[in-house]
C-alpha positions in Angstrom: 0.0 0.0 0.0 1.6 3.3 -1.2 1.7 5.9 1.2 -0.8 8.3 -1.1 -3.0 5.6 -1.0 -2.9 5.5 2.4 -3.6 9.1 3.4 -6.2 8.9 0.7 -7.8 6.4 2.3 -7.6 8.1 5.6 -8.8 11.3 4.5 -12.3 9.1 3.3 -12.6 7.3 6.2 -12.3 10.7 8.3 -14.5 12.4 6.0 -17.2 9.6 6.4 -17.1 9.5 10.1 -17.3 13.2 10.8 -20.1 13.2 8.9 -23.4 14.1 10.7 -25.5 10.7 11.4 -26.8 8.1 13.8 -24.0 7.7 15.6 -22.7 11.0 15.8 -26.3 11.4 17.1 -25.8 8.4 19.9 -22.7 9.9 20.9 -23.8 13.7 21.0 -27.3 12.8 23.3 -24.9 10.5 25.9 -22.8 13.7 26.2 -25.3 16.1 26.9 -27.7 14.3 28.9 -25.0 11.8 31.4 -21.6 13.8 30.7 -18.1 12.5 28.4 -17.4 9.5 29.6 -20.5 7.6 28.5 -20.4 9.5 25.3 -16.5 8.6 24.5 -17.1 5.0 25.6 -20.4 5.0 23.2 -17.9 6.1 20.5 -15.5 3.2 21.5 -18.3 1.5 20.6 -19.4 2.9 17.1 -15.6 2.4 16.6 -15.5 -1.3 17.2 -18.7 -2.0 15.5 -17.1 -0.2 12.5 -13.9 -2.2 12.7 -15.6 -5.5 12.1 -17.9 -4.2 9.3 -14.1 -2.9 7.7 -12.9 -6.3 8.5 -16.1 -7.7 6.8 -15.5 -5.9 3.8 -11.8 -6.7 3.6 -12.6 -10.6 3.7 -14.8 -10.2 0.4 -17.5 -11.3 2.9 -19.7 -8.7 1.7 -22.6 -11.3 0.2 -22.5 -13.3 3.6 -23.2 -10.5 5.6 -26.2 -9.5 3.2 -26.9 -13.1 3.3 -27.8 -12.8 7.0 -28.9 -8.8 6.7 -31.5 -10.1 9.6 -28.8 -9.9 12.0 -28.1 -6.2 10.9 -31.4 -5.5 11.1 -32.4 -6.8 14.6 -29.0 -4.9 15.8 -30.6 -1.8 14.0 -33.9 -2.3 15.9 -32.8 -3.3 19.1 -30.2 -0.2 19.3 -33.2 2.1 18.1 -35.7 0.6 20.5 -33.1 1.2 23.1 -32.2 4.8 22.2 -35.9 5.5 22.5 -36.4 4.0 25.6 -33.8 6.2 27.2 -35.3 9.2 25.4 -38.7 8.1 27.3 -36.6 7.8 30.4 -35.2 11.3 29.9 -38.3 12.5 29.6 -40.0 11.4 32.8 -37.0 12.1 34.5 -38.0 15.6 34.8 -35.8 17.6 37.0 -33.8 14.7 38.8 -30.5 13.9 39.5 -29.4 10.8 37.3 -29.7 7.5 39.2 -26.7 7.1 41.0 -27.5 3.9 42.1 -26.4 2.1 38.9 -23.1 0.4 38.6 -20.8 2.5 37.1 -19.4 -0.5 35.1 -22.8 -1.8 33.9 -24.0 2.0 32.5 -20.6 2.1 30.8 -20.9 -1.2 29.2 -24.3 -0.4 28.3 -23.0 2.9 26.0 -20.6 0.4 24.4 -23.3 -2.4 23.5 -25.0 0.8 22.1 -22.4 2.7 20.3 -21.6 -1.2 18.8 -25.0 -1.6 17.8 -25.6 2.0 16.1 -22.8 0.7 14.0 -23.4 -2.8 13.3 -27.0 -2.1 12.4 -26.2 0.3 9.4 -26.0 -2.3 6.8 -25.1 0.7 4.3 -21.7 1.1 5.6 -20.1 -2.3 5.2 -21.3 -1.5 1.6 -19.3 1.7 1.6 -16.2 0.1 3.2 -16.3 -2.2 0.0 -16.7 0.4 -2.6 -14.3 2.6 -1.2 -11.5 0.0 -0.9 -11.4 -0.8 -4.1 -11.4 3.1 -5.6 -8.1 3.7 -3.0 -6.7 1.2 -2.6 -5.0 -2.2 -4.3 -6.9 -4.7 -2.9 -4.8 -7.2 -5.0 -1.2 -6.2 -3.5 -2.8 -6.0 0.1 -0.9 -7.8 2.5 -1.9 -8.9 6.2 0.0 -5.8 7.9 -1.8 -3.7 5.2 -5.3 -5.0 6.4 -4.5 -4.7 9.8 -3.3 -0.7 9.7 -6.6 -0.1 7.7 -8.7 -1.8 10.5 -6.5 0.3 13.0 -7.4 3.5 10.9 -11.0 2.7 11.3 -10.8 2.6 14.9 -8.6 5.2 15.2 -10.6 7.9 13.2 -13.6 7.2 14.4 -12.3 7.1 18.6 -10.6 10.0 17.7 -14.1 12.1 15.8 -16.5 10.5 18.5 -14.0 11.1 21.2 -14.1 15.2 19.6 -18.2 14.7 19.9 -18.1 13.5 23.0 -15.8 16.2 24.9 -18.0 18.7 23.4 -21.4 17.5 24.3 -19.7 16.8 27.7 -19.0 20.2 28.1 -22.3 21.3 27.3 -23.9 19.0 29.9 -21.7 21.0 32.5 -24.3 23.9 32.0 -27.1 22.0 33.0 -26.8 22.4 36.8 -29.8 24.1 37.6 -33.3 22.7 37.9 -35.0 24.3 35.4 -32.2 23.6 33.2 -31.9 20.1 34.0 -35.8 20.1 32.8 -34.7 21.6 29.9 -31.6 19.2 29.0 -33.9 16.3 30.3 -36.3 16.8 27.1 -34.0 18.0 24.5 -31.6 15.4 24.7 -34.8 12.9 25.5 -36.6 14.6 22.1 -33.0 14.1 20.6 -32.5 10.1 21.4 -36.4 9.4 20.4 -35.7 11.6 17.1 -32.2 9.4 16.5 -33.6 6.0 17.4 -36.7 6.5 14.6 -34.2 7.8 12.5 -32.2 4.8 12.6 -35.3 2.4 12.6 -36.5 4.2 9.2 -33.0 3.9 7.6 
């Protein structure tokens, strides 16, 4: 892989994950409503979901994975249904404090199941990872450490552009302290996860 090739591909990738959607939607509504560090780790997890669609692609196992689109699909749903459900949960949480209660560990785990499945479910992209590839770069000359630094660019770029999401939306949150601006935070970011989670049901 030439090194113009490279950087060509790099600058695509980047370009495609800056790119206002779904997940820059998941991560964006973690931030404002429960602070950086669920958003970042929801973006580790729109990152890895990205790095096995890339890895996907790179196989040639494009058909199987359309083969079994069902799986995309209930990934899609169930990350939707989820997003919405916290957007309800937003909603009646009115002015209150978020539940501190919660394991820290399990709420963290649950941002990277849902970053992961924001990504997984958009079928589209493993289809853009394979048309891209082949417009870049020389899929015929590719050797295993070739594969591997593009699978580490997809992770990279996209931990690096959530990670930029994230520390901006968690800034914002840090306004929110008030509670009539907690009410208010409470059912933008809850009008924002509903809005996202229909968007990425009707994609």
């Amino acid at each position: 892989m030439t090194l113009t090739a490279f950087l060509a591909y790099c600058a695509a990738v980047t370009l495609a994950a800056a790119t206002p959607g779904p997940a820059m939607f998941t991560v964006i509504t973690n931030g404002v409503s429960r602070g950086f560090l669920r958003a970042f780790i929801a973006g580790v997890g729109v990152a890895a979901g990205d790095a096995v669609l890339v890895t996907l692609a790179l196989l040639g196992l494009v058909a199987l994975a359309q083969t079994f689109e069902w799986v995309f699909l209930l990934l899609k749903y169930a990350g939707a249904a989820y997003l919405v459900f916290l957007g309800l949960k937003m909603w009646r949480a009115a002015a209150a404090q978020p539940d501190q209660a919660e394991a820290p560990q399990a709420r963290l785990s649950r941002s990277f199941l849902l970053g992961a499945s924001v990504a997984l479910g958009n079928p589209k992209a493993i289809l853009f990872h394979a048309s891209i590839m082949p417009l870049i770069l020389n899929l015929d000359t590719m050797t295993l450490g070739d594969g591997l630094l593009v699978v580490a660019v997809v992770i990279s770029v996209n931990i690096l552009t959530m990670g930029i999401y994230a520390a901006l939306a968690g800034r914002a949150s840090g306004w929110f302290r008030t509670p009539k601006r907690m009410r208010l935070m409470n059912r933008v970011a809850g009008s924002a996860m509903i809005g996202t989670g229909a968007l990425i049901a009707a994609r």
